[in-house]
N, C-alpha and C positions, 0 to 999 in steps of 0.2 A: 498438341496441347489439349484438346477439345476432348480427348477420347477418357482422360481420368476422373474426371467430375461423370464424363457419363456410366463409367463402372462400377461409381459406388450410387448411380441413381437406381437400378432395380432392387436393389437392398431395404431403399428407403422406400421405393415403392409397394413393396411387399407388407410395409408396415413392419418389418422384423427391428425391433427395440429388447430382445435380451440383453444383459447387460449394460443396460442403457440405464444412467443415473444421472445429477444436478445438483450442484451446490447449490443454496441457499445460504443468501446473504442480503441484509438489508443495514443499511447507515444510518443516523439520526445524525442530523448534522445542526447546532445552533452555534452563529456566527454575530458578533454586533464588530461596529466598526466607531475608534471613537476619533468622528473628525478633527477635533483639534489637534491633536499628537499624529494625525495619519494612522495611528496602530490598530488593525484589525486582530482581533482575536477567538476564539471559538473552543468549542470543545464539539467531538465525535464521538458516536455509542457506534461500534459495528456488531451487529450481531450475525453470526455465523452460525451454518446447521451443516453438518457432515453427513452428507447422505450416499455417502459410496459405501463398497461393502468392507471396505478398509481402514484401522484407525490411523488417524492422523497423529503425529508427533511432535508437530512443529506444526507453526500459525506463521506465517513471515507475514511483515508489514512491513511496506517500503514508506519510508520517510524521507521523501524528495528532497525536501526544502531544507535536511540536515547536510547534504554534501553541500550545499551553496554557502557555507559558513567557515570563519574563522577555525581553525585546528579541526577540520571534518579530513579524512583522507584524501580524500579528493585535494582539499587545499595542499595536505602535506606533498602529495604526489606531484602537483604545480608547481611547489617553489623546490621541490628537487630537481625536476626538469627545466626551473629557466622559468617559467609561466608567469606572471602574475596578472589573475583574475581579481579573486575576489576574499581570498585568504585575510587580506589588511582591511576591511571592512568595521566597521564600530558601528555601535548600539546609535540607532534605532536602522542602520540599513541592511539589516540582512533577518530572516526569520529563522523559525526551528519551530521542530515537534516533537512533543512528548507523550510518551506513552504513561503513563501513571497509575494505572490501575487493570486488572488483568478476573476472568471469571473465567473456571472451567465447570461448567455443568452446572451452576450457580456458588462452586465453590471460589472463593478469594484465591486467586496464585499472582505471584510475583512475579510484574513482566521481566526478561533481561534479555 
């Protein structure tokens, strides 16, 4: 197992970076949390730079916290098999995230 990481070491030794590029991304993250109720809430800015030499078409955002909810697929696929997690859950125990707003290149696009 030792010998693959050292085959792609004189590569890197060489300094050889053709082809060699990195996304660029940075979050802005502002969260308050309002004790009385327990309910945390927040909003995220991601800003993203494409720096490969290929356009991108698609941006995916995974949004965890939307399978953990009432009518997410994930639930529907639980109470087809027999499961139950967390599909029956009510306001205020389970969260979600929304996307609401969308910019490409500074122009306004509609996320979906």
């Amino acid at each position: 197992m030792l010998f693959l990481p050292l085959l792609a070491l004189p590569a890197r030794l060489a300094g050889d970076t053709s082809g060699y590029w990195q996304q660029q991304v940075t979050y802005q993250i502002t969260a308050r949390l309002d004790e009385p109720s327990a309910v945390l809430s927040g909003h995220v800015r991601i800003s993203y730079v494409n720096h490969s030499p290929d356009s991108l078409s698609d941006f995916f955002v995974h949004q965890y916290l939307n399978a953990f909810r009432p009518g997410s697929r994930w639930a529907l696929a639980d109470s087809a098999e027999g499961r139950d997690r967390f599909q029956h859950l009510g306001e205020p125990d389970y969260a979600f995230e929304r996307i609401t707003s969308a910019r490409l290149m500074g122009v306004p696009e509609a996320p979906d």
